[in-house]
C-alpha positions as CSV (number, residue, x, y, z in Angstrom):
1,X,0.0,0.0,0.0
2,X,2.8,2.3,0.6
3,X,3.6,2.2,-3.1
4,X,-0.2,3.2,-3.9
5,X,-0.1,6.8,-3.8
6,X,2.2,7.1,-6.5
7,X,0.8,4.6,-8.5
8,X,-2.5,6.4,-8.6
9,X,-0.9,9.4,-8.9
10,X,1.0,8.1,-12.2
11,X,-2.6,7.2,-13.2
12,X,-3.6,10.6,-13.7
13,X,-6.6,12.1,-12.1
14,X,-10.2,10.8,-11.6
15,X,-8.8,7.4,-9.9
16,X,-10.2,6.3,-6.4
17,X,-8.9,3.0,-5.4
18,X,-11.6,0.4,-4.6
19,X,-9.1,-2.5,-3.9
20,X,-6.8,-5.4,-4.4
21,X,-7.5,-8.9,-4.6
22,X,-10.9,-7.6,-4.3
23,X,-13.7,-10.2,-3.6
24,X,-16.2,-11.2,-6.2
25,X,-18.7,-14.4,-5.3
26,X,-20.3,-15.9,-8.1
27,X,-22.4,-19.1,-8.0
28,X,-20.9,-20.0,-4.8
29,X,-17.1,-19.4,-6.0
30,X,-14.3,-17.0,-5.0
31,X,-12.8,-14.9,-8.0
32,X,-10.5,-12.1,-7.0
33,X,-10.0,-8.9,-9.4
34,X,-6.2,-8.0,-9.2
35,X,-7.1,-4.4,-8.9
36,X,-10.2,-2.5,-8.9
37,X,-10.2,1.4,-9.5
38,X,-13.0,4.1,-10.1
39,X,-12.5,7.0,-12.2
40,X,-15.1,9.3,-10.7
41,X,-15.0,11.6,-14.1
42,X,-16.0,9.2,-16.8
43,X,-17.7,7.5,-14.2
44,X,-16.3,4.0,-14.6
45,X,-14.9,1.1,-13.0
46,X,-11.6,-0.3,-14.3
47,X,-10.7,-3.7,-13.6
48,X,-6.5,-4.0,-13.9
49,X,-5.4,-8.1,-14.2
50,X,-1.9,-8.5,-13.7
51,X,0.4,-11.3,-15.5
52,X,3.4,-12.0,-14.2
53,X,3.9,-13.7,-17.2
54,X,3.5,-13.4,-21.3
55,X,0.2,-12.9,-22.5
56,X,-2.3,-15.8,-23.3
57,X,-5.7,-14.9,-25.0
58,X,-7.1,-17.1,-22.0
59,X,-6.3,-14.2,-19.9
60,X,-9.3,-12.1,-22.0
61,X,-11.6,-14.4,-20.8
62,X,-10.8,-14.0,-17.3
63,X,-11.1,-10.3,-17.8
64,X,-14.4,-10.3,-19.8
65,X,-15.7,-12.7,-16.8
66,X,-14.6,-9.9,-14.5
67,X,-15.9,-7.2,-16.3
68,X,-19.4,-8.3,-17.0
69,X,-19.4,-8.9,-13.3
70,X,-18.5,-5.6,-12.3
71,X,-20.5,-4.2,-14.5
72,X,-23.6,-6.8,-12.9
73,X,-22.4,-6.4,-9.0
74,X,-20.8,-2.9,-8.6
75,X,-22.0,-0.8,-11.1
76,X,-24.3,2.4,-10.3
77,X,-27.4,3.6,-13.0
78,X,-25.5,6.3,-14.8
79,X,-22.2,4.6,-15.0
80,X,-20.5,3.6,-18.2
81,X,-19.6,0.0,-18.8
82,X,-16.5,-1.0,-17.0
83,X,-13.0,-1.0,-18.4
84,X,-10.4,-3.8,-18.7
85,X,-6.7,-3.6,-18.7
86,X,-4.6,-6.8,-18.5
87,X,-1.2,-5.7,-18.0
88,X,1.8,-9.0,-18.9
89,X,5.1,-9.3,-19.2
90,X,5.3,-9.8,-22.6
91,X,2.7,-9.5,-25.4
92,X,2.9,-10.7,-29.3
93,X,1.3,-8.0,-31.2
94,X,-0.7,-10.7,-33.6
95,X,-1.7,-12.7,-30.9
96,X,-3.0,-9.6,-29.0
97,X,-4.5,-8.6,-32.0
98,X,-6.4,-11.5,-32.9
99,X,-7.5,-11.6,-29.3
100,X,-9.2,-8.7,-29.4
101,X,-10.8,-8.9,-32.5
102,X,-14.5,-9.1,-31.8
103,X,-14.4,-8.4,-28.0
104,X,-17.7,-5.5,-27.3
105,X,-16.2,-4.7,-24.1
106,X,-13.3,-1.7,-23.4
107,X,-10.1,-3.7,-23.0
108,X,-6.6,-2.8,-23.2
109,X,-3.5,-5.2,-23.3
110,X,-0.1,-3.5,-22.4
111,X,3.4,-4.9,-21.4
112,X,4.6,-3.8,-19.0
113,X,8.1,-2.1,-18.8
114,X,10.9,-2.1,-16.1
115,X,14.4,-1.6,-18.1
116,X,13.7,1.7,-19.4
117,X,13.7,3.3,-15.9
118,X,16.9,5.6,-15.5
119,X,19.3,4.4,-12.7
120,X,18.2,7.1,-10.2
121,X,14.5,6.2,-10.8
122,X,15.0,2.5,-11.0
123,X,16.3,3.6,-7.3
124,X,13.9,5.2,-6.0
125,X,10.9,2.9,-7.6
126,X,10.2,-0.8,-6.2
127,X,11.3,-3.9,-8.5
128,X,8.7,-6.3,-10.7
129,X,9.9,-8.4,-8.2
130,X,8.7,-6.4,-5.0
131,X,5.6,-5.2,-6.4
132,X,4.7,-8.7,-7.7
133,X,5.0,-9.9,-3.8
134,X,3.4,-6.9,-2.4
135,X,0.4,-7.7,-5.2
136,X,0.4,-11.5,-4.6
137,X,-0.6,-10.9,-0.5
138,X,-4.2,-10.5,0.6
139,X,-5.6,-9.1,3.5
140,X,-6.0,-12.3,5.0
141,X,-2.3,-13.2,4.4
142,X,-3.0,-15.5,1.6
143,X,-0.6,-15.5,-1.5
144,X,-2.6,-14.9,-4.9
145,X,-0.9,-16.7,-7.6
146,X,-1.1,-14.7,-10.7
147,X,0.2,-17.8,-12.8
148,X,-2.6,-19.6,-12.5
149,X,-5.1,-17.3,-13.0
């Protein structure tokens, strides 16, 4: 959490954390949204899945699930539909692309990008590493495993 500030603030404006690992129950089952946001000015929630890993078109599915529960569970009359952004570790354009071809709901893929950081910010910011262990522990202590998901 002490990372959050800054994160949101790199965000832009308009984003109110809702939480992490954040609870959704579903025909009796546990699904966990890796991080859910509200941007109070285009009135939206934003659903951010997290991939310690490459990208799989799998991982769309997931999001659309979460999504189109959001958008059933959470979401207020007068609020737009909610967002996806599945952020990986690596992404293959054409595979991304073909992905996403056909999908009705907002989704964005992105890689995400540590190397390109200059030494006296790569300093002052928390590793992949950190930030993946910091993500992976819930409230209750338990580890989420990304890898898996």
């Amino acid at each position: 959490m002490k990372h959050l500030r800054s994160f949101l603030l790199e965000l832009g404006i308009g984003f109110a954390f809702v939480g992490d690992n954040y609870h959704l129950e579903i025909d009796g089952r546990d699904y966990y949204v890796d991080l859910l946001f509200y941007h109070y000015r285009i009135k939206a929630f934003i659903v951010i899945e997290l991939k310690a890993r490459a990208f799989d078109p799998r991982d769309l599915g997931q999001l659309n699930f979460y999504l189109s529960a959001v958008d059933d569970l959470l979401r207020h009359p007068g609020d737009k539909n909610t967002i996806g952004l599945l952020l990986c570790k690596d992404k293959q354009h054409v595979t991304a692309e073909y992905a996403l071809r056909g999908m009705t709901q907002p989704v964005g893929i992105s890689k995400y990008q540590t190397e390109i950081l200059p030494g006296e910010l790569k300093e002052e910011l928390p590793s992949v590493e950190e930030l993946e262990q910091e993500l992976n522990l819930t409230n209750t202590g338990k580890v989420h495993d990304f890898e898996t998901d």
